[in-house]
C-alpha positions in Angstrom: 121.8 234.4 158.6 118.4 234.0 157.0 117.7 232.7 154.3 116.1 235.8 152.6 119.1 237.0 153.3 121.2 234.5 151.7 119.1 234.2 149.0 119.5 238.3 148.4 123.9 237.4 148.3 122.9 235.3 146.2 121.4 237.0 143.8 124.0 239.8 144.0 126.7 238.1 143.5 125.0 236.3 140.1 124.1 239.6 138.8 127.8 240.8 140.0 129.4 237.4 138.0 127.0 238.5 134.7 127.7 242.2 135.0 131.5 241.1 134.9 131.4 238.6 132.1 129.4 241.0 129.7 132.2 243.8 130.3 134.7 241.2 129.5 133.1 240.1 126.4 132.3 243.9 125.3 136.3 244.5 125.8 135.7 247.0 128.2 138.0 245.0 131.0 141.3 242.3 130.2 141.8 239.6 132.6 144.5 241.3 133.8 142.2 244.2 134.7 140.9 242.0 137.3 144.1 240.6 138.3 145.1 243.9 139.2 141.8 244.8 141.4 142.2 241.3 143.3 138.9 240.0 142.1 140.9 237.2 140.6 144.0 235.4 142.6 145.8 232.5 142.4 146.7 230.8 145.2 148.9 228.0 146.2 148.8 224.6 147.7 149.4 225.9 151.1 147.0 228.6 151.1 144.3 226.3 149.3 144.1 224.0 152.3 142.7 226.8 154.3 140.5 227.9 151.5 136.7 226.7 150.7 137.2 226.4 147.1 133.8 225.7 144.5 134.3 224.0 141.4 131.4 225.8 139.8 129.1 229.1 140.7 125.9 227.5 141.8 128.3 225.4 144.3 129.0 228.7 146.2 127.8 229.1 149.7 128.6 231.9 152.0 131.7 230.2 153.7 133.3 229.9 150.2 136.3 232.0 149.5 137.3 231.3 146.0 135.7 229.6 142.7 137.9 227.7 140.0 138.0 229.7 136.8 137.9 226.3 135.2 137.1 223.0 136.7 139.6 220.8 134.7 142.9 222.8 136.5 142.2 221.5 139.5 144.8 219.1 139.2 147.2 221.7 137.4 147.3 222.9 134.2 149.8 219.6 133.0 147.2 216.8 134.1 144.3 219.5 133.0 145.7 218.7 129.7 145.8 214.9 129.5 143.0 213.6 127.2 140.7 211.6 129.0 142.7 211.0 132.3 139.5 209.1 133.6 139.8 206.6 130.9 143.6 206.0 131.8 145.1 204.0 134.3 147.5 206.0 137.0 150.7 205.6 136.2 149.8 206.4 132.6 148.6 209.6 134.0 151.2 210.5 136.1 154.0 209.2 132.9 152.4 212.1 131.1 152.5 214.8 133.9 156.7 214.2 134.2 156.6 214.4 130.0 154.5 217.5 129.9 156.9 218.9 133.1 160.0 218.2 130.8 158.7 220.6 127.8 158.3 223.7 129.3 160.6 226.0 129.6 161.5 228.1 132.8 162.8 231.0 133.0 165.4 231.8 135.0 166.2 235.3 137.6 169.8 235.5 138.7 
């Protein structure tokens, strides 16, 4: 691929990722709008391993398949919600995962 060529993706898919946020803002589309269409997905651990996954936009490259919606979940949404997990030692961190585990609620099928 050249990089003219590249650079044109590029570009499309910026204009694509602004064009997308300003009908979100505007209230024209929900999240769950694109949900629905598949341009967002969540995946699990076993399908991330085979993923390319960018933390932010400008990260992307052609082999990347999917972009974090925000960079702090990447460890889950319980350690995403530690304050200052960088500033604690690991045990402390992990203390706090089990805690946060044990106050949520599940629901439950039968």
């Amino acid at each position: 691929m050249s990089t003219s060529m590249l650079c044109t993706l590029l570009l499309m898919e910026v204009k694509f990722v602004v064009r997308w946020s300003l009908q979100t803002k505007d209230g024209a589309r929900t999240f769950d709008d694109f949900l629905h269409e598949g341009l967002i997905e969540y995946i699990d651990v076993n399908e991330e391993s085979n993923a390319l996954v960018a933390l932010y936009e400008w990260e992307a490259t052609p082999e990347t398949t999917h972009i974090e919606i925000e960079p702090f979940t990447i460890l889950g949404i319980v350690a995403g919600l530690i304050p200052y997990p960088h500033h604690n030692q690991s045990p402390r961190n992990t203390y706090q995962c089990a805690m946060g585990k044990q106050a949520m609620g599940n629901i439950a099928y039968n």
